[in-house]
PDB file of the backbone (N, CA, C, O) and the ligand in Angstrom, with CONECT records:
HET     ZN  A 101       1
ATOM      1  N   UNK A   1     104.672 -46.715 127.652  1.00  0.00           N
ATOM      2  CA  UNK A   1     105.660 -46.932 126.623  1.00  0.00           C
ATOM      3  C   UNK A   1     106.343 -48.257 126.861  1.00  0.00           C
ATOM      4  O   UNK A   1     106.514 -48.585 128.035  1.00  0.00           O
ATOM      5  N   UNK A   2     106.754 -49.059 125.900  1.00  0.00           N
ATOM      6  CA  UNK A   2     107.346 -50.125 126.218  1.00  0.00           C
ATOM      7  C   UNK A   2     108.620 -50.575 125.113  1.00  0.00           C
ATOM      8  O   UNK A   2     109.502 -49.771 124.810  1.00  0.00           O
ATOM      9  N   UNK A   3     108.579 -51.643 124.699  1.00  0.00           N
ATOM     10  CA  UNK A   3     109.739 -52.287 123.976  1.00  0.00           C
ATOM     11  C   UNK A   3     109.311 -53.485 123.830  1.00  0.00           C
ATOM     12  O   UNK A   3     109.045 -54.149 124.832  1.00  0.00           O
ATOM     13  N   UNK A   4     109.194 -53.885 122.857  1.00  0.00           N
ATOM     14  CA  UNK A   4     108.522 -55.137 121.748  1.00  0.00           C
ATOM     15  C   UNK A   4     110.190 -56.563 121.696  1.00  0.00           C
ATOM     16  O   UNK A   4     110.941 -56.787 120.747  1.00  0.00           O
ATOM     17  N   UNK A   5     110.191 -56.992 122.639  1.00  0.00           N
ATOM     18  CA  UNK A   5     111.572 -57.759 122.307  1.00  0.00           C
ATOM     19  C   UNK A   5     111.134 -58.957 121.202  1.00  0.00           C
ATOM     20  O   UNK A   5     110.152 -59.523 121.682  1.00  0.00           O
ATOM     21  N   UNK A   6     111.430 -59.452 120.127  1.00  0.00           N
ATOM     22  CA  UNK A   6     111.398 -61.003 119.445  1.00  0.00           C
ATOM     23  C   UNK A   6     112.805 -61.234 119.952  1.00  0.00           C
ATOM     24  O   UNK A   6     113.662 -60.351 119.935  1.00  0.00           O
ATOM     25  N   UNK A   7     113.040 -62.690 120.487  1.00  0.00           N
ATOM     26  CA  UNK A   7     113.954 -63.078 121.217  1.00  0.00           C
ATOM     27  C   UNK A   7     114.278 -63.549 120.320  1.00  0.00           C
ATOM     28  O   UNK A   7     113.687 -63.360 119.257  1.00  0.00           O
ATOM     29  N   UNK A   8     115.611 -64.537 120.459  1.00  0.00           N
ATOM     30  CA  UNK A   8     116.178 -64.972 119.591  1.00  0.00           C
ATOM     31  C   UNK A   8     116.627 -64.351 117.806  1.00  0.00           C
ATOM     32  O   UNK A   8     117.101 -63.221 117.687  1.00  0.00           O
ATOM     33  N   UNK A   9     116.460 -65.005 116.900  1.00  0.00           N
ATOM     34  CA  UNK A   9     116.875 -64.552 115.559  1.00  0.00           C
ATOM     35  C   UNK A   9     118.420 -64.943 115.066  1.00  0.00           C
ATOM     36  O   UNK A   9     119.269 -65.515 115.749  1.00  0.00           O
ATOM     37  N   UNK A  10     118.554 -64.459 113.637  1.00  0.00           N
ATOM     38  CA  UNK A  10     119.448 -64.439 113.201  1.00  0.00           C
ATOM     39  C   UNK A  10     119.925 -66.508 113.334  1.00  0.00           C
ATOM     40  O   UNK A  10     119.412 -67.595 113.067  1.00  0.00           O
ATOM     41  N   UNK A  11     121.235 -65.925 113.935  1.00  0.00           N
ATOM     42  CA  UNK A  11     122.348 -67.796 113.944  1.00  0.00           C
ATOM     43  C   UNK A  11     121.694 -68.296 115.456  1.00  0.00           C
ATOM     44  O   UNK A  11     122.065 -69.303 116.058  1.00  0.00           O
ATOM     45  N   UNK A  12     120.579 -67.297 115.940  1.00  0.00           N
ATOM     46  CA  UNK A  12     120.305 -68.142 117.204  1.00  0.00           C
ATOM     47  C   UNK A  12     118.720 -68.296 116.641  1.00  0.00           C
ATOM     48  O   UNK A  12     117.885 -67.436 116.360  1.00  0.00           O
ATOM     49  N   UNK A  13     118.678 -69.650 116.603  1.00  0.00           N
ATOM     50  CA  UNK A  13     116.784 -70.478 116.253  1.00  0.00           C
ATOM     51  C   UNK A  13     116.114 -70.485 117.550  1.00  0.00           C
ATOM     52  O   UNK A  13     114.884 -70.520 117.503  1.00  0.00           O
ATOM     53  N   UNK A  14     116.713 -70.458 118.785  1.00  0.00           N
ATOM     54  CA  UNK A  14     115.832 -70.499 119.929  1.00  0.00           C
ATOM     55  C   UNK A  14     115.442 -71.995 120.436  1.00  0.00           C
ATOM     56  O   UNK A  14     116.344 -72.822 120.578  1.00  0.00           O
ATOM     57  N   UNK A  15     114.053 -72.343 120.715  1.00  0.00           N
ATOM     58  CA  UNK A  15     113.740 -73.705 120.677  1.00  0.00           C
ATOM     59  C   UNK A  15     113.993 -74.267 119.039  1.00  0.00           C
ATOM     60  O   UNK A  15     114.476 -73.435 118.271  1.00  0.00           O
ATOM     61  N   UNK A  16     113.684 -75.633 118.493  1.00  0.00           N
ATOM     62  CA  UNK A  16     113.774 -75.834 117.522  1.00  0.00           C
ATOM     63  C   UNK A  16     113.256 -77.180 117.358  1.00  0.00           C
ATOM     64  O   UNK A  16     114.122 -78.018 117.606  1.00  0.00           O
ATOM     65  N   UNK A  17     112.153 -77.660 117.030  1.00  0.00           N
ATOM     66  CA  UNK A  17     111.310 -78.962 117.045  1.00  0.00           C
ATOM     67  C   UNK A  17     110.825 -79.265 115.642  1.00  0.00           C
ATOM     68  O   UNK A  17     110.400 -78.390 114.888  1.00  0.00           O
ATOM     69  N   UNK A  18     110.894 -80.303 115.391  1.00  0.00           N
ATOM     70  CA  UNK A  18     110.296 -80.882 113.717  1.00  0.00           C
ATOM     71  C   UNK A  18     110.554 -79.114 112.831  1.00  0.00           C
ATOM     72  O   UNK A  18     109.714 -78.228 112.676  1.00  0.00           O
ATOM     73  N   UNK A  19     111.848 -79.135 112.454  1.00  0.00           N
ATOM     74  CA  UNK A  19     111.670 -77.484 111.293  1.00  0.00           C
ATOM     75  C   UNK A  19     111.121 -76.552 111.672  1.00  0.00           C
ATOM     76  O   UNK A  19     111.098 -75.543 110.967  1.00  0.00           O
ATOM     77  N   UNK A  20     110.334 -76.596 113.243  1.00  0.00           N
ATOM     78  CA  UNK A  20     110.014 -75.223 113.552  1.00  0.00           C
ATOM     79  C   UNK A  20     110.610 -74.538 114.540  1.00  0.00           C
ATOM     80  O   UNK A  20     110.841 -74.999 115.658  1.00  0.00           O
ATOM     81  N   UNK A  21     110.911 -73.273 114.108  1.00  0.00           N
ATOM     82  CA  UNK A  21     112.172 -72.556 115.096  1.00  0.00           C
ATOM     83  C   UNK A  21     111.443 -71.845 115.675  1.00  0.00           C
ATOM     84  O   UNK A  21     110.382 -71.589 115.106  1.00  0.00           O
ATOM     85  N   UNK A  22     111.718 -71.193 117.124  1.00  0.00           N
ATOM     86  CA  UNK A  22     111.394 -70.414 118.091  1.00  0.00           C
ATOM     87  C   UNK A  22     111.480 -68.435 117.317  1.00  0.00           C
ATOM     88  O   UNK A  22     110.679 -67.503 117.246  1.00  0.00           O
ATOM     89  N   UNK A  23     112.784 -68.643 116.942  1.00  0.00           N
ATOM     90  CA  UNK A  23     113.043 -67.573 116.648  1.00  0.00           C
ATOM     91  C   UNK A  23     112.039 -66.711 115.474  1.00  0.00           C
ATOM     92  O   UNK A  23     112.116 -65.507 115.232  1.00  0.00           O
ATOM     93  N   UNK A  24     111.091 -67.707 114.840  1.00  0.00           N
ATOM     94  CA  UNK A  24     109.646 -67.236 113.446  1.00  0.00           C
ATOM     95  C   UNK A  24     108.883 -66.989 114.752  1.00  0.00           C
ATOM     96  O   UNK A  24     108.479 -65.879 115.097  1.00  0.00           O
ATOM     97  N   UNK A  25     108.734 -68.043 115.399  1.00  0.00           N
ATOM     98  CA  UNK A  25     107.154 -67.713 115.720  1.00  0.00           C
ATOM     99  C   UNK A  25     107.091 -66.109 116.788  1.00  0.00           C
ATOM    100  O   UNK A  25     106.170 -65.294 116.840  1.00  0.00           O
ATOM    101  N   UNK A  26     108.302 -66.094 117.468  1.00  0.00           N
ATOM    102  CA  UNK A  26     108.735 -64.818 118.360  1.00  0.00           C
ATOM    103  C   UNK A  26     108.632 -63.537 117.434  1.00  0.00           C
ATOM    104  O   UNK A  26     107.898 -62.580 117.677  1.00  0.00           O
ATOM    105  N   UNK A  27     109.399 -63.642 116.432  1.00  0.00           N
ATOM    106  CA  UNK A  27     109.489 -62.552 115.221  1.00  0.00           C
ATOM    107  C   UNK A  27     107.708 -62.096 114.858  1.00  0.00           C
ATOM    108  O   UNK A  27     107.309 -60.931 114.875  1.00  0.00           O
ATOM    109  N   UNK A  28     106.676 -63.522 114.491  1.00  0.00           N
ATOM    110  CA  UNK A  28     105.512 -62.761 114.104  1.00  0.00           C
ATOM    111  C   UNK A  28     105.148 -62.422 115.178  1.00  0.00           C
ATOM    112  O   UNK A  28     104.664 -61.301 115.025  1.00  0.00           O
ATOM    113  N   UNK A  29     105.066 -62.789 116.463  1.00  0.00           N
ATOM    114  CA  UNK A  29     104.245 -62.060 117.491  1.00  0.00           C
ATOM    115  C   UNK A  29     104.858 -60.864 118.044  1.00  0.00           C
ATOM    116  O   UNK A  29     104.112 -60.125 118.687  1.00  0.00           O
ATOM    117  N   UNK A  30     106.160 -60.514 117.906  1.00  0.00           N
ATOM    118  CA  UNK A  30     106.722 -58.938 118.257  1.00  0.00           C
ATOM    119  C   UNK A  30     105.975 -58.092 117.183  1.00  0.00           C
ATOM    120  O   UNK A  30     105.116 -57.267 117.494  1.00  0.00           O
ATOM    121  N   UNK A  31     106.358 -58.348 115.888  1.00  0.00           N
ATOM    122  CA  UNK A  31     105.840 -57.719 114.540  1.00  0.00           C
ATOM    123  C   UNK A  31     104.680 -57.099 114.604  1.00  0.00           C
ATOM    124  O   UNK A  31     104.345 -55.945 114.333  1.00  0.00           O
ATOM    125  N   UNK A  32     103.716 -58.659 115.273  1.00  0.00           N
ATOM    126  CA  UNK A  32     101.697 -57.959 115.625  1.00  0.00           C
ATOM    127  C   UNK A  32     101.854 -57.428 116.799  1.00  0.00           C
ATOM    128  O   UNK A  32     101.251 -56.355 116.774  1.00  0.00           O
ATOM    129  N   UNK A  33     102.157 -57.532 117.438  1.00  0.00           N
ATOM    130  CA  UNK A  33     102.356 -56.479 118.986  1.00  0.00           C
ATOM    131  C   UNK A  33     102.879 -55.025 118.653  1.00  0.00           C
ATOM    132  O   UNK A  33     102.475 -53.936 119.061  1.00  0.00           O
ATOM    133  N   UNK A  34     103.934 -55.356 117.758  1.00  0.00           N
ATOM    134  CA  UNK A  34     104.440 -53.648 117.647  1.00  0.00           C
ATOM    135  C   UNK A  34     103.524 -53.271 116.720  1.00  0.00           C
ATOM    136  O   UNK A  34     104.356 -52.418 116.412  1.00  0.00           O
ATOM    137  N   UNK A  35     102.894 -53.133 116.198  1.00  0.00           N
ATOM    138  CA  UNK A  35     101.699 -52.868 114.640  1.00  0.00           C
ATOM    139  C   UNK A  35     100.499 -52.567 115.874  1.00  0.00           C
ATOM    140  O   UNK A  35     100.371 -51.387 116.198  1.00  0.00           O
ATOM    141  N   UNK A  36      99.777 -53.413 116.446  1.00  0.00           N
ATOM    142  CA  UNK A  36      99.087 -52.662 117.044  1.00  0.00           C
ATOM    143  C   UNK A  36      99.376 -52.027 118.319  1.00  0.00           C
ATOM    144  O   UNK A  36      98.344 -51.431 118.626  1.00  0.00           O
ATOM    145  N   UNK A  37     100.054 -51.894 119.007  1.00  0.00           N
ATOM    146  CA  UNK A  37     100.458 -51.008 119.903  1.00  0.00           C
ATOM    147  C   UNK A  37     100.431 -49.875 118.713  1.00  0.00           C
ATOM    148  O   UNK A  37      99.256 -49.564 118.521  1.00  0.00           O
ATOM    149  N   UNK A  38     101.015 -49.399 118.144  1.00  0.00           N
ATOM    150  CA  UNK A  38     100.942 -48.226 117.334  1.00  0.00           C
ATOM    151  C   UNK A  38      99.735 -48.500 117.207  1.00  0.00           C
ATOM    152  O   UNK A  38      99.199 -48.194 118.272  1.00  0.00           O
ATOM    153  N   UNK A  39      98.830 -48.999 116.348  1.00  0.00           N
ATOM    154  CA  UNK A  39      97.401 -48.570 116.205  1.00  0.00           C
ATOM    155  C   UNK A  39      96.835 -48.345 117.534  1.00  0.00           C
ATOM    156  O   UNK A  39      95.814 -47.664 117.631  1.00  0.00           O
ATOM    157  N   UNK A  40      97.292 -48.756 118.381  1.00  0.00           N
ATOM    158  CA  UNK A  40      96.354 -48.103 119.972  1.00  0.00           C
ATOM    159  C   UNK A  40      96.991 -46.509 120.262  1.00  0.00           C
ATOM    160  O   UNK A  40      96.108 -45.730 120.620  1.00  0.00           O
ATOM    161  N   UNK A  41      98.381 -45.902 120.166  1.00  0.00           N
ATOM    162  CA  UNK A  41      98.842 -45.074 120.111  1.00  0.00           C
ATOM    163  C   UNK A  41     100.028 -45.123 121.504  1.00  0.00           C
ATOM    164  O   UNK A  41     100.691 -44.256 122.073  1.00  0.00           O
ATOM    165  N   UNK A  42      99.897 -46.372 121.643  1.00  0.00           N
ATOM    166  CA  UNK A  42     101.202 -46.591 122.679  1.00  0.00           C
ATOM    167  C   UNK A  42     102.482 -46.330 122.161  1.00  0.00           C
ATOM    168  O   UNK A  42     102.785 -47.012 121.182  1.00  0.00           O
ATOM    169  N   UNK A  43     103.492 -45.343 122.652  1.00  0.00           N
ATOM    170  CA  UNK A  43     104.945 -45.374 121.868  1.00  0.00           C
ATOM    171  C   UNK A  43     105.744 -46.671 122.274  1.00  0.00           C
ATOM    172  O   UNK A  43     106.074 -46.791 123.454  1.00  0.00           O
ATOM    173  N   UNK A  44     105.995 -47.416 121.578  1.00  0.00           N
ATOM    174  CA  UNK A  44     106.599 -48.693 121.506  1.00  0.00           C
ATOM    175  C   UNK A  44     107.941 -48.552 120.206  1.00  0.00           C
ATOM    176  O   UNK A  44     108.123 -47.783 119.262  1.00  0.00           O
ATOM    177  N   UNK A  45     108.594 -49.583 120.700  1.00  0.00           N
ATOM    178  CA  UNK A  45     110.146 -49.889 119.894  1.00  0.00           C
ATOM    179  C   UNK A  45     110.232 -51.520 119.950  1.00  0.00           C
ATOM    180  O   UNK A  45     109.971 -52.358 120.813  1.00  0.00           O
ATOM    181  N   UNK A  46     110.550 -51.548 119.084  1.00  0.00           N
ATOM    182  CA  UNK A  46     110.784 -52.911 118.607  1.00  0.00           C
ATOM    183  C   UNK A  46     112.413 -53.054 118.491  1.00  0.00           C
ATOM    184  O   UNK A  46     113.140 -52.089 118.256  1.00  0.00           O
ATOM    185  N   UNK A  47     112.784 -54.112 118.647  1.00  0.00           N
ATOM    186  CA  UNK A  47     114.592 -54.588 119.022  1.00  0.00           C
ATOM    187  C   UNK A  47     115.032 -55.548 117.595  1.00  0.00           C
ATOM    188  O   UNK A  47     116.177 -55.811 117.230  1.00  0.00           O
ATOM    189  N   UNK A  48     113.780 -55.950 116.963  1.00  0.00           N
ATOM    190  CA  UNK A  48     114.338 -56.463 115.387  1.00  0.00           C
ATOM    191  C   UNK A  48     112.997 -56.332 115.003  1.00  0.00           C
ATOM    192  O   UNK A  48     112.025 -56.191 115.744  1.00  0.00           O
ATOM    193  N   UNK A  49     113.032 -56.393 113.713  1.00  0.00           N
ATOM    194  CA  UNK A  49     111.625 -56.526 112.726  1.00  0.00           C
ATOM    195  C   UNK A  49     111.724 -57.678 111.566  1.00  0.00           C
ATOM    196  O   UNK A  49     110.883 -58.085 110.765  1.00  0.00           O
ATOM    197  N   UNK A  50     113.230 -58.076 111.822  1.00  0.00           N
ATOM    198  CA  UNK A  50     113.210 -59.474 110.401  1.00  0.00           C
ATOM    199  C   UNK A  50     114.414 -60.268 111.151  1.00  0.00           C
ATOM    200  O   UNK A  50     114.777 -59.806 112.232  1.00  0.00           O
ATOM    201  N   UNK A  51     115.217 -61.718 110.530  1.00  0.00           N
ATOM    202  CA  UNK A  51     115.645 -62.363 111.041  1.00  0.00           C
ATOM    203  C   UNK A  51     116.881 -61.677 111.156  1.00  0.00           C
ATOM    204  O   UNK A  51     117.541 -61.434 110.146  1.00  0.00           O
ATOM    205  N   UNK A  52     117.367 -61.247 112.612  1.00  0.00           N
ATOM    206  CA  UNK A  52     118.907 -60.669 112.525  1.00  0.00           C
ATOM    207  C   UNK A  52     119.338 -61.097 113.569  1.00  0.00           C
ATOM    208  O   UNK A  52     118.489 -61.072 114.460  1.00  0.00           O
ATOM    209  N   UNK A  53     120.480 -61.560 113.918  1.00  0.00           N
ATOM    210  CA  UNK A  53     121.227 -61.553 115.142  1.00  0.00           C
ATOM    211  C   UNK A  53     121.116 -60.308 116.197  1.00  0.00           C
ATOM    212  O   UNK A  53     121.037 -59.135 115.831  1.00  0.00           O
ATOM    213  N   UNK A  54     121.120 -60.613 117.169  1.00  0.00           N
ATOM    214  CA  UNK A  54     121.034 -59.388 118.140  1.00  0.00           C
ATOM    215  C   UNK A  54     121.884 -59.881 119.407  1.00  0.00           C
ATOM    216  O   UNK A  54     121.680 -61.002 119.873  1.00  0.00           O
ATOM    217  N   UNK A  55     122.702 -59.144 119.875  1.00  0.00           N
ATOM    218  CA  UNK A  55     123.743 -59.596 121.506  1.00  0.00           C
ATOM    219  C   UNK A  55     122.372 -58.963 122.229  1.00  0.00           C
ATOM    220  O   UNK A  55     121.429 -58.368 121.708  1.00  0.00           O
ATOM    221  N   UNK A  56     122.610 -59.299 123.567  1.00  0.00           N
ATOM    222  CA  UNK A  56     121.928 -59.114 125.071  1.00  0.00           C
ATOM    223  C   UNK A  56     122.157 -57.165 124.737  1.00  0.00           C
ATOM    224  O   UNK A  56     121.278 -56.314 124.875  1.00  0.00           O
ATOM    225  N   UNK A  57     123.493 -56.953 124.320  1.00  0.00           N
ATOM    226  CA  UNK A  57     123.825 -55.365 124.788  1.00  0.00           C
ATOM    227  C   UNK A  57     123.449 -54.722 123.398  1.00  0.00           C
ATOM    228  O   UNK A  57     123.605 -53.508 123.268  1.00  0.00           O
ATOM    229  N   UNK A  58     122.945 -55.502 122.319  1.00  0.00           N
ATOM    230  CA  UNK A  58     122.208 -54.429 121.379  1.00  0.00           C
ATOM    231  C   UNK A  58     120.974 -54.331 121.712  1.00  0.00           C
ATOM    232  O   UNK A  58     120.303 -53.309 121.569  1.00  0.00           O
ATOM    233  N   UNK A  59     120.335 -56.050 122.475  1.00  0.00           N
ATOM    234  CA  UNK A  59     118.528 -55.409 122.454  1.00  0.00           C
ATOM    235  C   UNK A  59     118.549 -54.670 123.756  1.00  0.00           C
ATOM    236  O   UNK A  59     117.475 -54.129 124.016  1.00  0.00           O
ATOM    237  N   UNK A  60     119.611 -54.494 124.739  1.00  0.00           N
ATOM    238  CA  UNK A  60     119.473 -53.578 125.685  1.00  0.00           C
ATOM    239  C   UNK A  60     119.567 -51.558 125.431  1.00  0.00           C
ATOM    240  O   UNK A  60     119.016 -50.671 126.083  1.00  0.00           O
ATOM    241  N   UNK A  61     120.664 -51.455 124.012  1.00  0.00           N
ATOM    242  CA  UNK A  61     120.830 -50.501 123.375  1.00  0.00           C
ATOM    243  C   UNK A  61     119.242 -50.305 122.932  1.00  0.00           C
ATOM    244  O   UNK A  61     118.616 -49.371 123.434  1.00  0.00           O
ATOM    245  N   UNK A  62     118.877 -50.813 122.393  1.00  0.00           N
ATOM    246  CA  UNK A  62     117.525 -50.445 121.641  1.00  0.00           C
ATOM    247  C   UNK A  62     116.787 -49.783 122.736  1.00  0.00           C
ATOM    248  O   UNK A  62     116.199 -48.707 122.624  1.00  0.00           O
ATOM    249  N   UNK A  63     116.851 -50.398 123.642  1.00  0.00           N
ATOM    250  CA  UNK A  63     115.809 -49.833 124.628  1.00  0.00           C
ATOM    251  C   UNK A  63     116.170 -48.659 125.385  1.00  0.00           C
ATOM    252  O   UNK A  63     115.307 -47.949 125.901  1.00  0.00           O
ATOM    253  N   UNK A  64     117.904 -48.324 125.513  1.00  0.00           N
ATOM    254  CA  UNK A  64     117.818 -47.443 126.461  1.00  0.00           C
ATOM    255  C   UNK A  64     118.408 -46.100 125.391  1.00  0.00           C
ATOM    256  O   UNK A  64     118.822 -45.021 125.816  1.00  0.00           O
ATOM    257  N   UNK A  65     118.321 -46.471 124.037  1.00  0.00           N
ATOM    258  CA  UNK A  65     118.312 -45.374 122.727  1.00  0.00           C
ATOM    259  C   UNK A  65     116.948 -44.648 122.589  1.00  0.00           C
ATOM    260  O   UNK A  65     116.785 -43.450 122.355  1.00  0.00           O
ATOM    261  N   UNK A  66     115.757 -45.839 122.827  1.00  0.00           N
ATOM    262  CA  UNK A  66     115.093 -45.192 122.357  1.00  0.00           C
ATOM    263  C   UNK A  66     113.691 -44.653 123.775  1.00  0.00           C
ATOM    264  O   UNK A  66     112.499 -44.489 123.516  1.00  0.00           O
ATOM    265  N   UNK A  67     114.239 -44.514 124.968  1.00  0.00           N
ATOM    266  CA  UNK A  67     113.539 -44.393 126.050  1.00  0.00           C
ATOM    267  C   UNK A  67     113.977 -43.938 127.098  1.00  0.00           C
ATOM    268  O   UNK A  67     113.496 -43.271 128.014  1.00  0.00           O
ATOM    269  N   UNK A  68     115.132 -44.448 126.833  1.00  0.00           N
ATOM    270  CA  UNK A  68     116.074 -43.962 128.157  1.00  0.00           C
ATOM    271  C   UNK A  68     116.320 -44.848 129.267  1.00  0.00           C
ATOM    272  O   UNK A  68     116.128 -46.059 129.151  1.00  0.00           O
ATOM    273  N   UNK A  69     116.826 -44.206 130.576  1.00  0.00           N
ATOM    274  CA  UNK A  69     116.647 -45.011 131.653  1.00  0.00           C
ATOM    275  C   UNK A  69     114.886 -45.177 132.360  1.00  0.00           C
ATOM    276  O   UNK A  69     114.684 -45.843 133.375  1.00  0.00           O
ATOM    277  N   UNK A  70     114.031 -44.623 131.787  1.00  0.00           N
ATOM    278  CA  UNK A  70     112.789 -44.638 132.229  1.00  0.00           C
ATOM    279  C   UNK A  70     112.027 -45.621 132.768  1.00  0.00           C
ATOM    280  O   UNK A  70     111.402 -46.482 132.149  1.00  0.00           O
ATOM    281  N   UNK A  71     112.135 -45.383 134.547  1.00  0.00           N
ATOM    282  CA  UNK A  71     111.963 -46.689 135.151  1.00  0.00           C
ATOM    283  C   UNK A  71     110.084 -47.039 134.650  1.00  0.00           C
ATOM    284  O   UNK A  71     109.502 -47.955 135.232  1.00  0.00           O
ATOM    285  N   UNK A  72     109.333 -46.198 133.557  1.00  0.00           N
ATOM    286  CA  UNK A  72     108.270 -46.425 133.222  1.00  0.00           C
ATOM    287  C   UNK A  72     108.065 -47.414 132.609  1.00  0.00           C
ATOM    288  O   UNK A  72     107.081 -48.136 132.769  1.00  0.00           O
ATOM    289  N   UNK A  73     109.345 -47.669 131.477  1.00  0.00           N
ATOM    290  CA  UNK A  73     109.377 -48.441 130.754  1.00  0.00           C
ATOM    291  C   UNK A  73     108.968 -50.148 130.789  1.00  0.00           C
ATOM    292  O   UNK A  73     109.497 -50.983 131.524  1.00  0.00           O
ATOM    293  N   UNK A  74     108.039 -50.358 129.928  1.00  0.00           N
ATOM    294  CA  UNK A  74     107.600 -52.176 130.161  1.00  0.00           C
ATOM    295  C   UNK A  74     108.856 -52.672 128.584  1.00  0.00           C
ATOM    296  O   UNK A  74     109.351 -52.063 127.636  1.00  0.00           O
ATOM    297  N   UNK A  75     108.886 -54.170 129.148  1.00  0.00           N
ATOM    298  CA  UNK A  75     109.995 -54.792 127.930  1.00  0.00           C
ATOM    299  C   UNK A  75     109.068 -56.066 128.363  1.00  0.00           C
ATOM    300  O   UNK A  75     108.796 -56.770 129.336  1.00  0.00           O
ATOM    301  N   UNK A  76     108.756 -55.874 126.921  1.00  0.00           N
ATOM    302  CA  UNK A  76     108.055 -57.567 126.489  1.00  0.00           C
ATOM    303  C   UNK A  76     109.085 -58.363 125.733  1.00  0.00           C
ATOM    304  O   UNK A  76     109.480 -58.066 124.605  1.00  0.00           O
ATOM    305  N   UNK A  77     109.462 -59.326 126.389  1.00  0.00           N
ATOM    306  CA  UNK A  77     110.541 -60.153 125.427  1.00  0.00           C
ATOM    307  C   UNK A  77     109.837 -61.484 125.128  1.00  0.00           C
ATOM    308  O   UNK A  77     109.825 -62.322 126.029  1.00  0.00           O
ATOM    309  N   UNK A  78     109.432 -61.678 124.321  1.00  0.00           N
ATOM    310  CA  UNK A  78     108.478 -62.696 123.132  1.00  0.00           C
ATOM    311  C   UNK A  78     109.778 -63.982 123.489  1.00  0.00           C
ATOM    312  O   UNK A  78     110.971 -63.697 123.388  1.00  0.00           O
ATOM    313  N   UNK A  79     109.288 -65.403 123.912  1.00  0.00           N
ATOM    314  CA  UNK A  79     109.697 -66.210 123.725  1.00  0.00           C
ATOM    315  C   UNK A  79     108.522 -67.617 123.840  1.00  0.00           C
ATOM    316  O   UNK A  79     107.747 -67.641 124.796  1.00  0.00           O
ATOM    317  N   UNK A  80     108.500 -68.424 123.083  1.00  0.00           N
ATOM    318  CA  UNK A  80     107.728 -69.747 123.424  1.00  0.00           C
ATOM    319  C   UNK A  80     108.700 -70.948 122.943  1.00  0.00           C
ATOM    320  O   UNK A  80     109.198 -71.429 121.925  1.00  0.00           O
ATOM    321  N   UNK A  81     108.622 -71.161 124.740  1.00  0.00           N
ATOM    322  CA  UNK A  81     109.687 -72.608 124.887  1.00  0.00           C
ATOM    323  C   UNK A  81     109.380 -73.981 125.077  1.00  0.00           C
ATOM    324  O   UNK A  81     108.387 -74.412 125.663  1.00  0.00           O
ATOM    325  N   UNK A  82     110.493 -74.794 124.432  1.00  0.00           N
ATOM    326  CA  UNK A  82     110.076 -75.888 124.047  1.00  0.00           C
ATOM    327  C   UNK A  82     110.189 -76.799 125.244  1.00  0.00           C
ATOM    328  O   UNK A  82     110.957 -76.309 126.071  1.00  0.00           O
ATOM    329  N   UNK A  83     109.796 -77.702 125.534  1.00  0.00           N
ATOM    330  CA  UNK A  83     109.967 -78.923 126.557  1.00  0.00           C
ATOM    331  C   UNK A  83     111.069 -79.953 126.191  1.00  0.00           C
ATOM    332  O   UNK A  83     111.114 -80.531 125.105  1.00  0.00           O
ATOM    333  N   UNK A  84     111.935 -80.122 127.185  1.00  0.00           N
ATOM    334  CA  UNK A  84     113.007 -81.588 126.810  1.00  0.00           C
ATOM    335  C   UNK A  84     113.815 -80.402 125.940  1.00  0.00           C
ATOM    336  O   UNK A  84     113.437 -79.231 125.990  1.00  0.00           O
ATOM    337  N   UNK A  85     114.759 -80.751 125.282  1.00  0.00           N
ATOM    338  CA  UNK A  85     115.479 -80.769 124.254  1.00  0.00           C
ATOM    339  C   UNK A  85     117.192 -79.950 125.097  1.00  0.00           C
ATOM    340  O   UNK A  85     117.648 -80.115 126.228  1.00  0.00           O
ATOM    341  N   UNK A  86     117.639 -79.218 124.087  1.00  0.00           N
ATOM    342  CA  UNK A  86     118.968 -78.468 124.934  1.00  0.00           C
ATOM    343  C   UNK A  86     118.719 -77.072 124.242  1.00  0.00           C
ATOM    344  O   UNK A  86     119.753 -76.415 124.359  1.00  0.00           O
ATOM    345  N   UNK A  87     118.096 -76.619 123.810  1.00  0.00           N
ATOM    346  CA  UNK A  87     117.642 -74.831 124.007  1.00  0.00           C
ATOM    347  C   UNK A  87     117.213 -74.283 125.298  1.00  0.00           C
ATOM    348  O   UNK A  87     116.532 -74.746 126.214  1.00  0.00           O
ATOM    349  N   UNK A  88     117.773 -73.228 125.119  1.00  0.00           N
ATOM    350  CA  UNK A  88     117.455 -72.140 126.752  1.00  0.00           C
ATOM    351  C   UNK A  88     117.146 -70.742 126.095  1.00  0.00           C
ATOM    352  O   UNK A  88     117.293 -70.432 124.913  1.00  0.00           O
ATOM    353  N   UNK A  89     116.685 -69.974 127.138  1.00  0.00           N
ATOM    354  CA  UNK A  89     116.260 -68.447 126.509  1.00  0.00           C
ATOM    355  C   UNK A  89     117.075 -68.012 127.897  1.00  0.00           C
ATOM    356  O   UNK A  89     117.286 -68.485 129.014  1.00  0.00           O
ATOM    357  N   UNK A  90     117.434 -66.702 127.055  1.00  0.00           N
ATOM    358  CA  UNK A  90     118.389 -65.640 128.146  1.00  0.00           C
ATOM    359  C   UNK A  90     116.831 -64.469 128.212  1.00  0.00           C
ATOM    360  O   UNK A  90     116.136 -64.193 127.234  1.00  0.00           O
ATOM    361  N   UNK A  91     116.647 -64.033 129.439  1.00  0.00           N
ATOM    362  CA  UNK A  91     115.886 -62.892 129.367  1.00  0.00           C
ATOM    363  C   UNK A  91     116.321 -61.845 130.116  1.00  0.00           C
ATOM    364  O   UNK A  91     117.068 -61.671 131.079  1.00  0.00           O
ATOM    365  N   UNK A  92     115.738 -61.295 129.500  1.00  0.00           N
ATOM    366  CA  UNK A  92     116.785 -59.466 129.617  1.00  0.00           C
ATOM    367  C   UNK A  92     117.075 -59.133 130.766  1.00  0.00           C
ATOM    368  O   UNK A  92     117.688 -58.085 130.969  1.00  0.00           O
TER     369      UNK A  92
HETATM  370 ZN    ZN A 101     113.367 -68.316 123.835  1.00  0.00          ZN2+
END
């Protein structure tokens, strides 16, 4: 069982280079990760599914709402970071 993180979202873009934000490309790859994990039959949770703001203590809520303290639990937190610039990623 795990937890599908897309990092960033919402008023946070993440990296951000020529119009392309961190926070899209994180969003489609949680989206296809959580879609097929269900088609494999893994129980998985996802922490957003469209552009929303999220604090550290909601995508931590998500996970321990929907799993518990279950030291089984895997957390994929989706980020691809940029080189140079002044963006940082917090990970869980
Ligand atoms: Zn990031």
């Amino acid at each position: 069982m795990g937890i599908n993180d897309a990092s960033h979202g919402g008023s946070d873009p993440g990296a951000v280079s020529g119009g392309l934000r961190e926070k899209d490309f994180t969003l489609q790859a949680a989206n296809y990760m959580y879609d097929r994990f269900k088609e494999l039959g893994v129980p998985v949770a996802i922490t957003r599914d469209d552009d929303t703001t999220l604090s550290r203590a909601e995508r931590l809520s998500t996970m321990t709402d929907t799993f518990g303290n279950d030291s089984k639990v895997i957390v994929l937190s989706n980020h691809i970071n940029a080189g140079g610039g002044d963006s940082y990623c917090v990970v869980l």
